[in-house]
C-alpha positions as CSV (number, residue, x, y, z in Angstrom):
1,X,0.0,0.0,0.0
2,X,2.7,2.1,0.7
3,X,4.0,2.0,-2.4
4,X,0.9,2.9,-4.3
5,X,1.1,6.4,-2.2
6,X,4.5,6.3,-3.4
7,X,3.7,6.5,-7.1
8,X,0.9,8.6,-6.7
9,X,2.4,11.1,-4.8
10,X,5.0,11.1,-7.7
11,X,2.9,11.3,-10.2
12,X,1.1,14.5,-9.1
13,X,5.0,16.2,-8.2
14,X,5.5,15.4,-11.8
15,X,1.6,16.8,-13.0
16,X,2.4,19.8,-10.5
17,X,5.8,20.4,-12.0
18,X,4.5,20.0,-15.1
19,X,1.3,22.8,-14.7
20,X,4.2,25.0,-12.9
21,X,6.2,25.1,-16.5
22,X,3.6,25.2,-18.5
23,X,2.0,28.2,-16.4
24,X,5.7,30.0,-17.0
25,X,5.5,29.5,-20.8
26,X,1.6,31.2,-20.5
27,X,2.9,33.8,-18.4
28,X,6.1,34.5,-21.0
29,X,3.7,34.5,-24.1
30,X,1.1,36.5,-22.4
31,X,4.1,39.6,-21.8
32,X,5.4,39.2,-25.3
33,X,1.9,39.6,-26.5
34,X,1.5,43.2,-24.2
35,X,4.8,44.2,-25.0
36,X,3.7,43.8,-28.4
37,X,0.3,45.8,-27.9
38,X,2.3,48.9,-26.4
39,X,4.9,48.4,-29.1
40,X,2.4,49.4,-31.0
41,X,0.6,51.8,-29.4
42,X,3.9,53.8,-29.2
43,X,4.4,53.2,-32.6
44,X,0.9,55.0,-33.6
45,X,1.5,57.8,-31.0
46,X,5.1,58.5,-32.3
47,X,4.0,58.6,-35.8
48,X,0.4,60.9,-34.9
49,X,1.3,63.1,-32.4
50,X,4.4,65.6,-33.9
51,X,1.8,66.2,-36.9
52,X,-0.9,67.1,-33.7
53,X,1.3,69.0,-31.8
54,X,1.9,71.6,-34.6
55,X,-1.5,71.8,-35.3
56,X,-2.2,72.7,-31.4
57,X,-0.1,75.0,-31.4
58,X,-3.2,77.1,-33.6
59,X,-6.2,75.3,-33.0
60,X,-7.5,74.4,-29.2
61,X,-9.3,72.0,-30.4
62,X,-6.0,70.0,-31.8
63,X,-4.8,70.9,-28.0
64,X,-7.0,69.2,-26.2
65,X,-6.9,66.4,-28.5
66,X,-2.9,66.4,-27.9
67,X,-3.6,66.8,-24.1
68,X,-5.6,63.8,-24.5
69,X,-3.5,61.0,-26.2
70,X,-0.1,62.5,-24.0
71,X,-2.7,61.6,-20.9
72,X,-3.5,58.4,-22.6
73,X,0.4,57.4,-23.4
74,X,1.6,58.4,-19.5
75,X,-1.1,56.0,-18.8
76,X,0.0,53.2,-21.2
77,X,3.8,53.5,-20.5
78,X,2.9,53.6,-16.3
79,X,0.6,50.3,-17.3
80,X,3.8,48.6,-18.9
81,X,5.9,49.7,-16.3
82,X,3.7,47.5,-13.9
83,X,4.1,44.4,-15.8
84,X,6.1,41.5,-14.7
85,X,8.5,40.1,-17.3
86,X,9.2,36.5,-17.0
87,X,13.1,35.6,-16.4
88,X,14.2,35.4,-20.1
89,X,12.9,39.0,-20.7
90,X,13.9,41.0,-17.0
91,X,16.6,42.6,-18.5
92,X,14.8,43.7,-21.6
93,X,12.1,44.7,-19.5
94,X,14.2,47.3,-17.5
95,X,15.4,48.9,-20.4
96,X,12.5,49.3,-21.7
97,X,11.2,50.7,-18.6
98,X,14.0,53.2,-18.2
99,X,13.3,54.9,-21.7
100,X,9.6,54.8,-20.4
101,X,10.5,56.9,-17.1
102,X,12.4,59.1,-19.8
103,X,9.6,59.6,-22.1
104,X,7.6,60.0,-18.8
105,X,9.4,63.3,-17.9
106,X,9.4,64.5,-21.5
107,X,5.1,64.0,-21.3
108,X,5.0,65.4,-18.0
109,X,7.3,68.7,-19.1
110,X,5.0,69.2,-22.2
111,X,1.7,69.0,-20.1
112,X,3.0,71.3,-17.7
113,X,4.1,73.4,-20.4
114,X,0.6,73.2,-21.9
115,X,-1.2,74.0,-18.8
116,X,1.4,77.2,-18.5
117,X,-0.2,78.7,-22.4
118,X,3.3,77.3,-23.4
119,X,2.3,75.6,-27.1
120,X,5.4,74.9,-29.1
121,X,5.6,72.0,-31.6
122,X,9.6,71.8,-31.8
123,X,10.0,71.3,-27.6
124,X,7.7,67.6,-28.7
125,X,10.0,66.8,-31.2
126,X,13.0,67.6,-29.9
127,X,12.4,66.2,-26.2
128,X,13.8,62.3,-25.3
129,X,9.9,61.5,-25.4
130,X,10.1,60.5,-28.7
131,X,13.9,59.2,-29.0
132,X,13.2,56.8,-26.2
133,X,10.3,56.0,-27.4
134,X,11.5,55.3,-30.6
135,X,14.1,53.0,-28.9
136,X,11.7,51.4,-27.0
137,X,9.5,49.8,-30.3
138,X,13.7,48.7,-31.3
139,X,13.7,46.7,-27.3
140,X,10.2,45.3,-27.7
141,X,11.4,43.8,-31.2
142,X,13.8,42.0,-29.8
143,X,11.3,40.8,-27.1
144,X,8.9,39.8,-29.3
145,X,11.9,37.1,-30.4
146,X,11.6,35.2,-26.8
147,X,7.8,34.4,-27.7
148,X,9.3,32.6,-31.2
């Protein structure tokens, strides 16, 4: 009898193992497939917003719509930030996330420049916002290659 607990109890430490890797793979393809979504969403708000920005500088209503999609990407790079990268990808992660808290302070300097009456279409450009973000979409590329 003994030995029938024996194999039982090793065959569910193998089923248990087996659900713990499994549940890491998940967890890995689940990351690559956000990382891909904000890959893109960066990739849509680096291409949109330089065009908006000059156009704000004009026409209020092109500010608040720029007002609106810098709120949204502070959100979406703060979402990222929270995510937990499986093993293979930690490193990639963080340097993703340190371009993030750049492009962060570059949103957060052209709100506040906003909310001072301060509209001007070259500080957008020319800020680290869009160079790291820019370098960002080149990290998530290569994390998109650990769900392959």
């Amino acid at each position: 009898m003994k030995k029938v607990y024996g194999y039982f109890f090793i065959v569910v430490m193998l089923f248990l193992s087996g659900c713990s890797f499994l549940e890491g793979v998940n967890n890995s393809l689940n990351y690559v497939n956000e990382a891909t979504e904000y890959a893109n969403e960066v990739s849509t708000f680096t291409s949109e917003v330089p065009e908006l920005a000059e156009q704000a500088v004009m026409d209020q209503q092109a500010a608040n719509e720029l007002e609106t999609r810098l709120e949204e990407m502070k959100a979406n790079i703060e979402e990222f930030n929270e995510l937990e990268a499986p093993q293979a990808g930690a490193d990639l992660h963080e340097q993703v996330v340190e371009r993030n808290n750049q492009a962060l302070e570059g949103i957060q300097m052209y709100l506040d420049n906003m909310e001072n009456g301060k509209l001007d279409a070259s500080v957008i450009e020319n800020t680290e916002v869009f160079q790291s973000l820019r370098e960002i979409t080149e990290v998530i590329d290569q994390i998109k290659q650990l769900g392959e």
